[in-house]
N, C-alpha and C positions, 0 to 999 in steps of 0.2 A: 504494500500500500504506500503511494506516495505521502511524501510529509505535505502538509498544507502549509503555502509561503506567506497566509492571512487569514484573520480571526474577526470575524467581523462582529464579536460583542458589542464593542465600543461604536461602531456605527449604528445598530440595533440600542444602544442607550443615546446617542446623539439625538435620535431621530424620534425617540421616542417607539418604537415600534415600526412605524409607518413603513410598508412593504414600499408603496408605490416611489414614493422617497427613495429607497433605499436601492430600488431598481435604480432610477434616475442618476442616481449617486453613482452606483458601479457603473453604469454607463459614459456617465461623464469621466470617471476614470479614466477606465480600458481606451476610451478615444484619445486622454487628454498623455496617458502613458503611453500608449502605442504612439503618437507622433513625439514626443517629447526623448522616448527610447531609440523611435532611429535620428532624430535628429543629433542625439549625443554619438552616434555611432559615424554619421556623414563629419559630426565636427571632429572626431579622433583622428581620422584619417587625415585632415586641416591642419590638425594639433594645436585647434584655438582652447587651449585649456580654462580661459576663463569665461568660456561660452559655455564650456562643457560644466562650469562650476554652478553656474546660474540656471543650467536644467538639472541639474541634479538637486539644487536649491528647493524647485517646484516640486521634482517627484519625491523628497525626503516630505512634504508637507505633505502630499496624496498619499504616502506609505502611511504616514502614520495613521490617517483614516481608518485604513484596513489593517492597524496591528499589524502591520508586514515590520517587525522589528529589526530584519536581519538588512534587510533592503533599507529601508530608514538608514540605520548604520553606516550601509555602502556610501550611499549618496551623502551623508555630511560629513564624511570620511574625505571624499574626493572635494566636496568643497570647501574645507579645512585645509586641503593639503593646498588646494590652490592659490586661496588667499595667503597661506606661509609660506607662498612659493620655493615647496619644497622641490624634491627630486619627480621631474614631470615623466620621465618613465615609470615610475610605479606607478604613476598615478593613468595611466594609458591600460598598465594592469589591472587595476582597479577599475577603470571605466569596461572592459573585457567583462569585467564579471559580473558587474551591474547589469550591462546591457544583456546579458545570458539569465541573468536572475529576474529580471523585469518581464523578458520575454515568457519567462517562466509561471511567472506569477498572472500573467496575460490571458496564458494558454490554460492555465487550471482555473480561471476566471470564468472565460467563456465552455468551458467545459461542463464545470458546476452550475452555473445558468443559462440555459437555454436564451433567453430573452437577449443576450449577451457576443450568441453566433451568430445571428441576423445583420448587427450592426458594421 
């Protein structure tokens, strides 16, 4: 059984319950990560790393929506390292595994909700 990359308690207390909310909400996700995910993948290849810092910026805020902790982590990981302008090869590493971990949490997204593969 695969692990689950999100827990969607905390949007289910956010929201109050509200299903229809709550579709909305993962929809607007899965849209707003799916482009926000390859656009960090078009900017690595660029190696504008403080473009790449400022989508990672937005998807650490939409992770935490969904308890996606580990993802969260990545993304202010990489946009810590940017702003400390540290060592920008790891951090190309680091953006490798976001982007494989975003697509991840994408694809068990629209899996889990039907309403989800449509879009």
């Amino acid at each position: 059984m695969e692990q689950k990359l999100y827990d969607l308690k905390k949007l289910h207390e956010i929201t109050m319950e509200d299903e229809a909310f709550i579709q909305d909400m993962l929809i607007a996700f899965v849209e707003n990560a799916t482009t926000e995910t390859e656009a960090i993948k078009i900017l690595k290849s660029a190696e504008d790393w403080h473009a790449i810092a400022e989508k990672a910026h937005k998807l650490a805020s939409n992770f935490a929506y969904l308890n996606a902790v580990s993802l969260q982590k990545q993304a202010s990981d990489i946009e810590r390292s940017v702003i400390n302008e540290r060592n920008f090869t790891g951090i190309a590493d680091k953006t490798d595994r976001l982007y494989h971990d975003a697509i991840l949490l994408i694809e068990q997204l629209k899996q889990d909700f039907d309403f989800l593969s449509t879009k």
